[in-house]
DRENMARMAR-392161 format. One record per residue (C-alpha): z, x, y. Coordinates in pm, 1 decimal. Example, Ala and Ser with C-alpha at 12.3 -4.5 7.8 and 13.67 -1.06 7.14 Angstrom:
2
780.0 1230.0 -450.0
714.0 1367.0 -106.0
This chain:
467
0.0 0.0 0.0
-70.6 113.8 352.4
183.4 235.4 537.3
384.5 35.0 818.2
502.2 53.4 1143.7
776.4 -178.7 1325.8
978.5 -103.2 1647.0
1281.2 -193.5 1506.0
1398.2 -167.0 1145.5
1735.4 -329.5 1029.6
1812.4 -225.8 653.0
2072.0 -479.0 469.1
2000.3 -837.0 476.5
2416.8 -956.2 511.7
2571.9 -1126.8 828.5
2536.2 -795.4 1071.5
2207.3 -710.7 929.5
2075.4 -1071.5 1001.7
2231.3 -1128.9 1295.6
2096.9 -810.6 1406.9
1725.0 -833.2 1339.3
1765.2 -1238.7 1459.3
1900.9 -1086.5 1797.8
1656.4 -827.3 1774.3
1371.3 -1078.8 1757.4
1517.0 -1316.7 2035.0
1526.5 -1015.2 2278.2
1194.7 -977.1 2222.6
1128.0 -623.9 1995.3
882.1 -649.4 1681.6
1156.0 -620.5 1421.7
1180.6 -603.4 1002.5
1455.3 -672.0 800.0
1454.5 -480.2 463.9
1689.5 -564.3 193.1
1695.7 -525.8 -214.1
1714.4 -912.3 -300.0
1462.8 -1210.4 -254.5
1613.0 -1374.4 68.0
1843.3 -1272.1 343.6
2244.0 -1311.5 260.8
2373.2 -958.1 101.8
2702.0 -956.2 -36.8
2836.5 -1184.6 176.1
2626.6 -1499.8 123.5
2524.5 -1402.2 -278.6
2781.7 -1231.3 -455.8
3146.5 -1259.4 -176.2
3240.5 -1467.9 136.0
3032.7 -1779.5 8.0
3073.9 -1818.6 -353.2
3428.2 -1698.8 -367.8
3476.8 -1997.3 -104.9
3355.5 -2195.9 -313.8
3501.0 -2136.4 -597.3
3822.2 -2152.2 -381.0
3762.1 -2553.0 -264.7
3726.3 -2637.3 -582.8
4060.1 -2476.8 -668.0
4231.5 -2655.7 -372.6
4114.1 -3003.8 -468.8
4298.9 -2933.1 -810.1
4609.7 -2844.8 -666.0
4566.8 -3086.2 -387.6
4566.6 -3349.2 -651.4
4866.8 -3187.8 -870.2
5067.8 -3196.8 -547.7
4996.5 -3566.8 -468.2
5317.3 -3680.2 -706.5
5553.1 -3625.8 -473.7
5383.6 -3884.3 -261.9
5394.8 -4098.6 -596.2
5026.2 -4060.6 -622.6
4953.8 -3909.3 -1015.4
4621.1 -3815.9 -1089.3
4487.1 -3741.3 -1468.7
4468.3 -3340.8 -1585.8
4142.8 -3251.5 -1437.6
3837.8 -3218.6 -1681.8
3658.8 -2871.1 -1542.0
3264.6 -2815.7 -1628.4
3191.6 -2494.7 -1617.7
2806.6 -2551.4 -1597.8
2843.4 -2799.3 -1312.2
3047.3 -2595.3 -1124.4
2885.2 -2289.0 -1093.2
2587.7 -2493.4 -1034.1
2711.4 -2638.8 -737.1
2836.0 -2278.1 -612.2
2466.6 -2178.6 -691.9
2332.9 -2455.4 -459.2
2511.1 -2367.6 -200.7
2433.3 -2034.2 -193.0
2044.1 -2140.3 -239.8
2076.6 -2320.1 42.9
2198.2 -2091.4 290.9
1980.5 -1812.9 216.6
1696.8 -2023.2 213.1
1792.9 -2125.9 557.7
1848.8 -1770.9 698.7
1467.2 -1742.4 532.0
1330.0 -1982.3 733.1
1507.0 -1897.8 1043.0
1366.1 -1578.1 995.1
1025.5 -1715.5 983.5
1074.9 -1864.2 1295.7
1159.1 -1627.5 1470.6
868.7 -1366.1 1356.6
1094.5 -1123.6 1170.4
908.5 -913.2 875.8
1146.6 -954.0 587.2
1050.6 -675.6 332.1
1205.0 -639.9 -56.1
1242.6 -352.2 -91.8
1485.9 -18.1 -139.6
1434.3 164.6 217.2
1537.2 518.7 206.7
1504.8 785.5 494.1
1264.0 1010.5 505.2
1307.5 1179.3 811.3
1479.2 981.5 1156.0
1120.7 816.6 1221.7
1028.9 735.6 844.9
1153.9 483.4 580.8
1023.0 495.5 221.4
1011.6 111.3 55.0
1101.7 147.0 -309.4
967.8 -230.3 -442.3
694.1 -297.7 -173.3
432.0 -67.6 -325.9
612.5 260.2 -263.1
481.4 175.3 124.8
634.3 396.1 412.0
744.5 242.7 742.3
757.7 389.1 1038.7
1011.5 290.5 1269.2
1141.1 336.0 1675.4
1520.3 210.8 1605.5
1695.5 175.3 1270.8
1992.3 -63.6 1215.9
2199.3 91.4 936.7
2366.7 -253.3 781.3
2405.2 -154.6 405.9
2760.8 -265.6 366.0
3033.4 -160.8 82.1
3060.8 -188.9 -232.0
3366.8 -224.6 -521.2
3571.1 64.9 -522.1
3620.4 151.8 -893.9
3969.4 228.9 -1039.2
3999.0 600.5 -1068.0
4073.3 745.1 -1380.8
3899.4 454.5 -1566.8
3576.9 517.4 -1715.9
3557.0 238.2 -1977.3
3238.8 37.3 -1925.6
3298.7 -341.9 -2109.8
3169.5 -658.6 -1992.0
3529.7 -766.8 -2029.6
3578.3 -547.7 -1706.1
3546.1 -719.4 -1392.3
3464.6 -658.7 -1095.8
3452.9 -917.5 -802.4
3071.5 -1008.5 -861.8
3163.8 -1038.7 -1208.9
3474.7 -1292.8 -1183.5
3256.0 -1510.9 -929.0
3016.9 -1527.1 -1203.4
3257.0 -1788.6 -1372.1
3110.7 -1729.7 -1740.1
3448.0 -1868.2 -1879.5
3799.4 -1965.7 -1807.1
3991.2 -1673.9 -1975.0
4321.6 -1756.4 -2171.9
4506.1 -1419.7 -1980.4
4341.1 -1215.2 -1686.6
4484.8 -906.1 -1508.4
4443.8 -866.2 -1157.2
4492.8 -532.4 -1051.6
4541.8 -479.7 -669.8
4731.9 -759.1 -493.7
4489.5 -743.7 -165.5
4295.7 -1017.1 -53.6
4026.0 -1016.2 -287.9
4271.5 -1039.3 -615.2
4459.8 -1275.3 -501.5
4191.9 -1525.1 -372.6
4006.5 -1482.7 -691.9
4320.9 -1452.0 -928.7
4434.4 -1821.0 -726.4
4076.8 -1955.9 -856.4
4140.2 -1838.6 -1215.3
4502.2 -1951.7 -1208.0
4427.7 -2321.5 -1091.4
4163.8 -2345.5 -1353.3
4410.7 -2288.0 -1613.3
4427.6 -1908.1 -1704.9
4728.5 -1745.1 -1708.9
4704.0 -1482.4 -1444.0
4885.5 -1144.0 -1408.0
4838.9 -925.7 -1040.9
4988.7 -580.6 -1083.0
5012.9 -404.2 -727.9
5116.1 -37.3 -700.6
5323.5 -35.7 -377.5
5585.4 -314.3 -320.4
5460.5 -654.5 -190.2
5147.1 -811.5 -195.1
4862.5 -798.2 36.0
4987.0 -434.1 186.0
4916.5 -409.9 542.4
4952.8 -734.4 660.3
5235.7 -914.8 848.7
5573.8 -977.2 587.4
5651.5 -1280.8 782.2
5318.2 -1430.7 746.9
5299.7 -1292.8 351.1
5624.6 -1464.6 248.2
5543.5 -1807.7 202.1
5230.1 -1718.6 36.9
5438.7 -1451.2 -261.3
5649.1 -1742.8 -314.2
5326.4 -1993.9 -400.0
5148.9 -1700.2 -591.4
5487.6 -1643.5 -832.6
5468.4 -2017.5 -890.2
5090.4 -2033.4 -977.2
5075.4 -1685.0 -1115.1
5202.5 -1583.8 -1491.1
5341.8 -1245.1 -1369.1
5375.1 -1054.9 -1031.9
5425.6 -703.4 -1070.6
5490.8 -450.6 -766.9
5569.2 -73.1 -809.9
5323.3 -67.6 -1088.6
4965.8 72.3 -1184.1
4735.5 48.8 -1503.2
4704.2 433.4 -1649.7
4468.7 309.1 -1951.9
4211.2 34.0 -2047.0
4064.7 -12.4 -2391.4
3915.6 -210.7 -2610.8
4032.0 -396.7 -2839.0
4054.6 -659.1 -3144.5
4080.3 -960.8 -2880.8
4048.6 -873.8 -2544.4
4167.0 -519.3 -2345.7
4459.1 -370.7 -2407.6
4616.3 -228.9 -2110.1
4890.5 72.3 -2015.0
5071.5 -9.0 -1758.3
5355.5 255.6 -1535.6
5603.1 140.1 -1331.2
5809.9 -183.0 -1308.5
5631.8 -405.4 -1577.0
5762.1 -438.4 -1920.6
5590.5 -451.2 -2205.7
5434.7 -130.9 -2070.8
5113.0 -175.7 -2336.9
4995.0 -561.7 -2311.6
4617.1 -735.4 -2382.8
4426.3 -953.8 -2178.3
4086.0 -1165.6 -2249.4
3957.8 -1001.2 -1904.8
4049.9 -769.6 -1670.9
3988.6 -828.0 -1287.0
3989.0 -462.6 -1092.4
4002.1 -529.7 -680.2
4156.5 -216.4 -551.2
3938.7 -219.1 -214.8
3588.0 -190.5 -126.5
3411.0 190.8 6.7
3098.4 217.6 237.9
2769.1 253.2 74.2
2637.6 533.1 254.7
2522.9 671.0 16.7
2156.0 672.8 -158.4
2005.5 604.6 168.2
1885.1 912.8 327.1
2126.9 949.1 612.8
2132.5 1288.0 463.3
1789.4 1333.4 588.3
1820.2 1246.8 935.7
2096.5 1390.7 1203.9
2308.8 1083.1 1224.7
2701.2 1226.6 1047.3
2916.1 1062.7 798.2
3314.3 1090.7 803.8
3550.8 1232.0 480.9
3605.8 852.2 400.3
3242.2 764.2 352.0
3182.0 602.6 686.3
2856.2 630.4 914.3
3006.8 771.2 1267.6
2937.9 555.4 1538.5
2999.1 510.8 1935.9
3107.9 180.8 2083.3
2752.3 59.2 2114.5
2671.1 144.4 1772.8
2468.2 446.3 1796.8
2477.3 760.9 1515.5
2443.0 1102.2 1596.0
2064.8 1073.2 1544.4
1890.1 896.4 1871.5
1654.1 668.0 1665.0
1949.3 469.6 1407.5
2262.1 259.4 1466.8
2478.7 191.7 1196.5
2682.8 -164.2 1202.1
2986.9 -302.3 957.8
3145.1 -234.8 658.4
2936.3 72.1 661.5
3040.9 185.2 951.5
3420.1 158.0 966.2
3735.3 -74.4 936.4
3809.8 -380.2 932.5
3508.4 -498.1 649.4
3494.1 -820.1 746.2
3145.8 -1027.0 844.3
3231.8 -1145.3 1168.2
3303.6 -813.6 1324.9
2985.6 -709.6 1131.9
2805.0 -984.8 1269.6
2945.3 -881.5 1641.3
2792.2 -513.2 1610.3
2475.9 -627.7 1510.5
2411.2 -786.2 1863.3
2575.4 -534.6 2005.9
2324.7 -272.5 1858.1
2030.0 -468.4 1943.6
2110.6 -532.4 2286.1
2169.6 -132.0 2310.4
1809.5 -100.4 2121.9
1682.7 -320.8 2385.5
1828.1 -140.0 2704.4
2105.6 -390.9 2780.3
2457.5 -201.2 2900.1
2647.5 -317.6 2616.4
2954.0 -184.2 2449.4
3177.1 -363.9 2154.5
3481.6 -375.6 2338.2
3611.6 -698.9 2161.7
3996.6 -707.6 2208.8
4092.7 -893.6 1848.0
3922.7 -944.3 1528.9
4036.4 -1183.1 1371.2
4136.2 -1157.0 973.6
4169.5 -1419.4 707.6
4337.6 -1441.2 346.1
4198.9 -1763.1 238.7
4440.0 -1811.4 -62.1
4643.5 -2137.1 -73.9
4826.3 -2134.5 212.8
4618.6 -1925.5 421.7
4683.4 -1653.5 631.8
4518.6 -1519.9 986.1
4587.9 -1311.0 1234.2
4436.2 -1159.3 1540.2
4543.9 -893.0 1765.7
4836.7 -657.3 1747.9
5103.5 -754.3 1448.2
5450.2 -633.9 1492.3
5430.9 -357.5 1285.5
5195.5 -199.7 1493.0
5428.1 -280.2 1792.2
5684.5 -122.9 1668.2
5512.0 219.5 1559.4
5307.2 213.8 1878.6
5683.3 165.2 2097.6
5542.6 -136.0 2263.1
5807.5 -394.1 2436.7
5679.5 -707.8 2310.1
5859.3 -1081.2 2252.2
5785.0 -1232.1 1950.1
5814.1 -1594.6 1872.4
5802.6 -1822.1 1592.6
5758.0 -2161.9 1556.8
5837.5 -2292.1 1211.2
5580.3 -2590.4 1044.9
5888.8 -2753.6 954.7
5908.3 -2905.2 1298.5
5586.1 -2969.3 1299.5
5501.6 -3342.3 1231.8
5155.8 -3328.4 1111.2
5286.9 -2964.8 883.9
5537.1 -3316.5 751.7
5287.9 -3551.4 662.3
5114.9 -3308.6 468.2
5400.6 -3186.6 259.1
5320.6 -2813.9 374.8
5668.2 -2721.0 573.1
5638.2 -2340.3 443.5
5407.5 -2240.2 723.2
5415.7 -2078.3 1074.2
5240.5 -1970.8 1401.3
5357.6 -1634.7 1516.0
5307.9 -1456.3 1863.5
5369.7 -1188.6 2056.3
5383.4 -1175.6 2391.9
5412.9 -878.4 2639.6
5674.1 -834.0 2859.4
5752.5 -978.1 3093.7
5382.7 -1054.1 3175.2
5338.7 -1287.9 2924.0
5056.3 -1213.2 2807.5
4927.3 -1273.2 2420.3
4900.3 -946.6 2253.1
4914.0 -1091.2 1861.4
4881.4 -1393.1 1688.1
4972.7 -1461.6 1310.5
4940.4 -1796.2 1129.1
5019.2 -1879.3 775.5
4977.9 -2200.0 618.0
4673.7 -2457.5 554.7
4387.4 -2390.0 729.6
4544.1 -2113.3 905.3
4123.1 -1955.9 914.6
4014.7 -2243.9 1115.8
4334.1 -2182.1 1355.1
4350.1 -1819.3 1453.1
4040.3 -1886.4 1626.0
4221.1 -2065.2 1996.3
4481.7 -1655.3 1977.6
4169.1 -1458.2 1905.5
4014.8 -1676.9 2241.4
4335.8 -1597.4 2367.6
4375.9 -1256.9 2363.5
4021.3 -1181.5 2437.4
4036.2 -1378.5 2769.3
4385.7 -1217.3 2821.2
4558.7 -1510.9 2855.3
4982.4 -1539.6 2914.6
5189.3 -1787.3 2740.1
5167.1 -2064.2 3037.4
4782.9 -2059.9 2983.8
4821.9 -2167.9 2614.0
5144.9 -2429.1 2717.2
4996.8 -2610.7 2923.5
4660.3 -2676.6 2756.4
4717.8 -3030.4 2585.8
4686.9 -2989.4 2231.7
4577.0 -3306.8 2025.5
4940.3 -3459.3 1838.0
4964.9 -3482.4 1522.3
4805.0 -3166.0 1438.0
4855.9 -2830.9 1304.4
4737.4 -2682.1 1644.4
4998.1 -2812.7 1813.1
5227.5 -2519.3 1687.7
5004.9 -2291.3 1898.6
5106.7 -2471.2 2229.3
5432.4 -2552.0 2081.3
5493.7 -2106.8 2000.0
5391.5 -2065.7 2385.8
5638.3 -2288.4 2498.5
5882.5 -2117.9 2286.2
5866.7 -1851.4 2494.9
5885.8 -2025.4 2853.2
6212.3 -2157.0 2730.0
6130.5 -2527.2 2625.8
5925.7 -2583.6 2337.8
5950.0 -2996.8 2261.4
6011.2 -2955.0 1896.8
6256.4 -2681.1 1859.3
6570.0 -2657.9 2051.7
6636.0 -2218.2 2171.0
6951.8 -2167.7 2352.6
């Protein structure tokens, strides 16, 4: 095939790399979007965000229904098909990549299957379209992460899972191990759990989901060792192998029996940048000891010609931030003055309850010396928290002193995702508590704790009484 030429060249098809070339079109540059499957998505929309979504409704209808008894509603034992269901998560997924194809179409962007490697910082070689080169002006590094193995394991088994494997839904094991308690374990191992297996999460330091909040993490342990067969901190698998009826797995630390089998075995100790097997080698742009593409505020390598956006690039791996850099690098492309200087990205945890947060979280606070307030305002004075029989949760902030202003915000409980999103406005607009108290927030509802936390700190929040 003859060779190519585009002025703009965004390799990975995910959130950032769509959201890229889509800006790149609107702003009016001839751009192609290369990626290794049929239709744009990448992880996010084939194989993570979507699916495991999903898969997590479903889940939360089952124990929405379980729950109903103590309102005296009882509901039969729910009768789960397999085929259906992964059918429907199939569909879904069908759906919005075909969309993002269309869109695509519309808006005049190439979209090429294909491997792209560099050849040199002007030159991509297309592994699947013909073995065709393409020249470019700008490249848009967007190739994302992938699972980070478990070191010291090198059994291969289809028993093994990774997190593409366990949103494949083949079966409902009898026993699965989750090892890492992070995010990703316990969202899928909540799935698994609901459906019936008996679940296991092993975690080698000592509480789950390390790094985040321990206010916002404790009502969630407590659900988790309730749905969950076994939660074990302090303690890592040292050996996996096969055996008669499943794996059977060595275990260190505090988990007794220290040799026990399971039908599968989940591994989700992280995700690492895949840098790697693209060429950066070949051109001048620099990658860190971690694994990570170096990159400036506006996105740009150490080579002139490529940009390099998301989990690729640097923490947090999340799709909105991804999605964020990716306009960011085409408005740079395009000769906009344009920096990401976002104050707060937000995170979710979309287990059952959820958590979010956005901004600076105590812990950082404290190690960083800062004099900062923080208030809490418990769900269980929140009426509509009542109704729903979900008292465990709470809306966190932290204010600066004696400004005011909203520095953090943490949420746990349901639908804490769809929440975090009026602190992340919040901080970004560098609002102060009387901003947020004296916006009228719709009663009953869950967001009512966010004016309700701000008050808190003015001295007079309706629903709680603070001497």
């Amino acid at each position: 095939m003859a060779d190519q030429e585009t002025q703009v060249v965004v390799i990975g098809g995910g959130p950032g790399g769509y959201a890229a070339a889509f800006h790149s079109a609107d702003l009016g540059m001839e751009t192609t979007l290369v990626d290794v499957r049929e239709r744009p998505g990448g992880v996010c929309l084939f194989v993570g965000c979507i699916p495991s979504k999903t898969l997590l409704y479903a889940a939360d209808l089952i124990q929405d229904a379980r729950e109903a008894e103590q309102l005296g509603l009882t509901f039969a034992a729910p009768k789960i098909n397999l085929d259906k269901l992964r059918a429907f998560k199939d569909q879904v997924i069908f759906k919005l990549t075909s969309g993002l194809s269309d869109i695509a179409k519309l808006r005049k962007v190439r979209y090429i299957r294909a491997k792209a490697t560099f050849e040199d910082s002007n030159t991509l070689r297309l592994e699947g379209d013909g073995g065709s080169r393409l020249r470019f002006k700008h490249a848009i590094v967007a190739t994302g992460s992938v699972p980070t193995p478990l070191s010291g394991i090198s059994l291969q088994s289809p028993r093994l899972l990774d997190s593409t494997g366990a949103l494949a839904l083949e079966d409902i094991p009898s026993k699965l191990l989750v090892i890492g308690g992070g995010y990703i374990g316990l969202e899928l191992g909540s799935v698994y759990a609901t459906l019936g297996t008996q679940v296991t999460v092993v975690e080698l330091l000592d509480g789950l989901l390390p790094g985040v909040d321990r206010d916002l993490v404790r009502p969630l342990d407590k659900r988790i060792r309730e749905l969950f067969s076994g939660v074990h901190l302090k303690a890592k698998v040292v050996g996996i192998r096969e055996a008669d009826k499943g794996l059977e797995v060595d275990f260190e630390g505090e988990i007794e029996p220290k040799k026990q089998v399971f039908d599968r075995v989940l591994v989700s100790v992280g995700r690492k940048p895949n840098a790697q097997g693209v060429g950066l080698d070949k051109t001048r742009a620099e990658i860190d000891p971690k694994g990570f593409v170096r990159i400036d505020r506006q996105c740009r390598t150490a080579d002139p010609a490529i940009f390099a956006i998301g989990d690729v690039a640097g923490q947090p791996m999340l799709a909105h931030k991804t999605m964020r850099e990716g306009k960011v690098a085409a408005e740079v492309i395009a000769g906009k003055k344009t920096i990401f200087d976002n104050r707060a990205i937000p995170a979710v945890v979309f287990t059952n309850p959820e958590i979010a947060w956005a901004g600076l979280t105590e812990s950082e606070a404290r190690s960083e010396g800062r004099k900062v307030k923080v208030v809490r305002f418990p769900w269980a004075a929140s009426g509509r928290a009542v109704t729903l029989g979900r008292t465990e949760g709470m809306t966190k902030m932290l204010f600066d002193e004696p400004s005011g202003q909203i520095l953090g915000v943490g949420i746990v409980g349901p639908r804490a995702g769809e929440l975090i999103a009026e602190g992340t406005l919040a901080i970004e607009m560098g609002a102060v508590a009387e901003d947020v108290a004296l916006t009228i927030h719709t009663h009953p509802t869950l967001s009512e704790t966010m004016g309700e936390v701000a008050e808190a700190f003015m001295g007079h929040a309706t629903h709680i009484f603070r001497k």
